[in-house]
C-alpha positions as CSV (number, residue, x, y, z in Angstrom):
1,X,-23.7,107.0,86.7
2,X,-25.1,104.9,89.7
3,X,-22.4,105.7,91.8
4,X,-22.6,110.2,91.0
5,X,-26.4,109.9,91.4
6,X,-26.8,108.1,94.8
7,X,-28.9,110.2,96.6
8,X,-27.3,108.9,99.9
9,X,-23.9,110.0,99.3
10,X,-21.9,113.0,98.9
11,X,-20.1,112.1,95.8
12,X,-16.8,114.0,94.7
13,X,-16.3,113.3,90.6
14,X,-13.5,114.3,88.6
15,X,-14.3,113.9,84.7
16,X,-10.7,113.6,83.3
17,X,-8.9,112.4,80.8
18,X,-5.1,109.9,80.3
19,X,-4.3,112.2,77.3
20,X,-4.5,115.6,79.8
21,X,-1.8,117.0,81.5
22,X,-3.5,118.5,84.1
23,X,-5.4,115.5,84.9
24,X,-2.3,113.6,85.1
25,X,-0.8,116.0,87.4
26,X,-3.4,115.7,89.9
27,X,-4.1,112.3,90.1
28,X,-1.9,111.6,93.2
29,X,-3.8,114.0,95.0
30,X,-7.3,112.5,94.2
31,X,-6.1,109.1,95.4
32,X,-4.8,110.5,98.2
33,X,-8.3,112.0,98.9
34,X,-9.9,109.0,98.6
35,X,-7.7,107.4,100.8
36,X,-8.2,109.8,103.6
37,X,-12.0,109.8,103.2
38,X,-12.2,105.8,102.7
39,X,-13.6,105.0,106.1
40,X,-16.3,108.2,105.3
41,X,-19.4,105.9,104.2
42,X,-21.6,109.1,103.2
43,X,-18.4,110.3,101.0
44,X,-17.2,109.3,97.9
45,X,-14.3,109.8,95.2
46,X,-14.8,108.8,91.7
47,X,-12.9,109.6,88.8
48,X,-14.6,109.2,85.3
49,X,-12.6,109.0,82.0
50,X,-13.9,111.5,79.5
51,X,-13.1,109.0,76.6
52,X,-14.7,105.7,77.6
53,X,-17.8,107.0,79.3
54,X,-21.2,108.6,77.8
55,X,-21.4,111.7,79.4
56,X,-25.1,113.3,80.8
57,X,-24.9,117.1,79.4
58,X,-27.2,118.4,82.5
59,X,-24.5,117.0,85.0
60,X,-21.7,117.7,82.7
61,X,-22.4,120.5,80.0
62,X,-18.7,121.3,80.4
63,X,-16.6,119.8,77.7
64,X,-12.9,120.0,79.3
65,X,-10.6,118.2,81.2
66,X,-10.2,118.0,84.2
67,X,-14.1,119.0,85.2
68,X,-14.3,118.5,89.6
69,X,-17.4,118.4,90.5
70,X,-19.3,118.0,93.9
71,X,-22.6,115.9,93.3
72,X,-24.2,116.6,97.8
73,X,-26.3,114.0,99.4
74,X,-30.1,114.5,98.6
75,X,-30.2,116.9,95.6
76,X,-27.8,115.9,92.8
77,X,-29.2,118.4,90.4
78,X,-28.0,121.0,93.0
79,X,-24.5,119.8,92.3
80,X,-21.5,122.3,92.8
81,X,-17.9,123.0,90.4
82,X,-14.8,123.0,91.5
83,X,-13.7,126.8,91.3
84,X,-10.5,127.5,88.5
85,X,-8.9,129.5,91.2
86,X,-8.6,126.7,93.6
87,X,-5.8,124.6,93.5
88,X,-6.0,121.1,92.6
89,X,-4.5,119.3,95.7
90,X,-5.1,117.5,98.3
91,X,-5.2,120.3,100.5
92,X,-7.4,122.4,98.1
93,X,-9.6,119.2,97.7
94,X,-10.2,118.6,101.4
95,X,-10.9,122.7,101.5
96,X,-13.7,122.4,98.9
97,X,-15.1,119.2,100.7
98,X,-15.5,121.0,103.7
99,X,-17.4,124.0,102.6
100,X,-19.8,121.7,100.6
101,X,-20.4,118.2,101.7
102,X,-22.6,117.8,104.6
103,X,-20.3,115.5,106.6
104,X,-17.9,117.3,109.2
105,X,-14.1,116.7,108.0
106,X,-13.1,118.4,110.9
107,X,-11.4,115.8,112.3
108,X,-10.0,114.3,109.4
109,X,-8.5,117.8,108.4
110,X,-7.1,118.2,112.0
111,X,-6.2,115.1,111.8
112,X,-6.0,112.4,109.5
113,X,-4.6,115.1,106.9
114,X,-1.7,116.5,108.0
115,X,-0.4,112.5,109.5
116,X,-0.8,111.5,105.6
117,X,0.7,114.3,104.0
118,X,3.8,113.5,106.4
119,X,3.8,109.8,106.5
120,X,3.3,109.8,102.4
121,X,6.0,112.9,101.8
122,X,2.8,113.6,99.4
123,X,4.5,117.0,98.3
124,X,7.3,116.5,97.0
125,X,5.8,114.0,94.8
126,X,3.6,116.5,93.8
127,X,6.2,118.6,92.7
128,X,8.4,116.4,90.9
129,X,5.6,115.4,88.9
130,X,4.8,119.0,87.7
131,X,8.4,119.6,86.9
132,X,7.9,116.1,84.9
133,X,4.9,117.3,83.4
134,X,6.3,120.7,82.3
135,X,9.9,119.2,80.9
136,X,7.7,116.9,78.7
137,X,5.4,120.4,77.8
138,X,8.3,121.4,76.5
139,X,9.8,118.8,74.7
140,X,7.3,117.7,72.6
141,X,6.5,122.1,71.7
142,X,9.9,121.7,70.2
143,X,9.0,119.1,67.9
């Protein structure tokens, strides 16, 4: 709660869950974000597990999993949601970031990004966890 409501950071939070799919799924991609942004003192990634934390309704009223939500610098009751449409990337992470937060990823987007996703072969990862993900969907809807 410290960390969401420091009024001197821009503060990224994903409210998840280990028991979610989804959440699993895009878990790569939200380390990867933090690892992009860790040298951005005025940004900052958290993750939050639904199931072990007491949740504050105002910030949170939303009850599923995974719930992405932008907390900005100076007004954390003016905090913004991820949008459903958006994908839940890296690339659609940074995107989000950049029309919200106050600090200019500019760089880091021209940048930093496209270096990592190379370096880290980030998306083929990605894939082969959704095809993981979606072979174990299907296995255990049989049973």
């Amino acid at each position: 709660k410290e960390i969401v409501l420091d009024d001197s950071k821009d503060v990224f939070l994903d409210v998840s869950a280990d028991w979610c799919g989804p959440s699993v799924t895009m878990f790569p991609a939200l380390c990867d974000l933090a690892s992009l942004l860790k040298d951005e003192k005025d940004v900052v990634v958290a993750k939050m597990d639904l199931d072990t934390n007491e949740l504050d309704r105002f910030y949170l009223a939303e009850t599923f999993v995974p719930n992405i939500k932008l907390f900005p610098k100076g007004n954390k009751e003016d905090f913004v949601g991820y949008p459903d449409g958006q994908e839940k990337d890296l690339q659609g992470f940074v995107q989000f970031l950049e029309q919200h937060c106050k600090v200019d990823l500019k760089e880091m987007r021209r940048v930093r990004l496209p270096d990592y996703v190379e370096k880290n072969d980030i998306q083929p990862l990605i894939r082969q966890a959704q095809r993981c993900f979606s072979h174990y969907i299907s296995q255990s809807s049989v049973a």
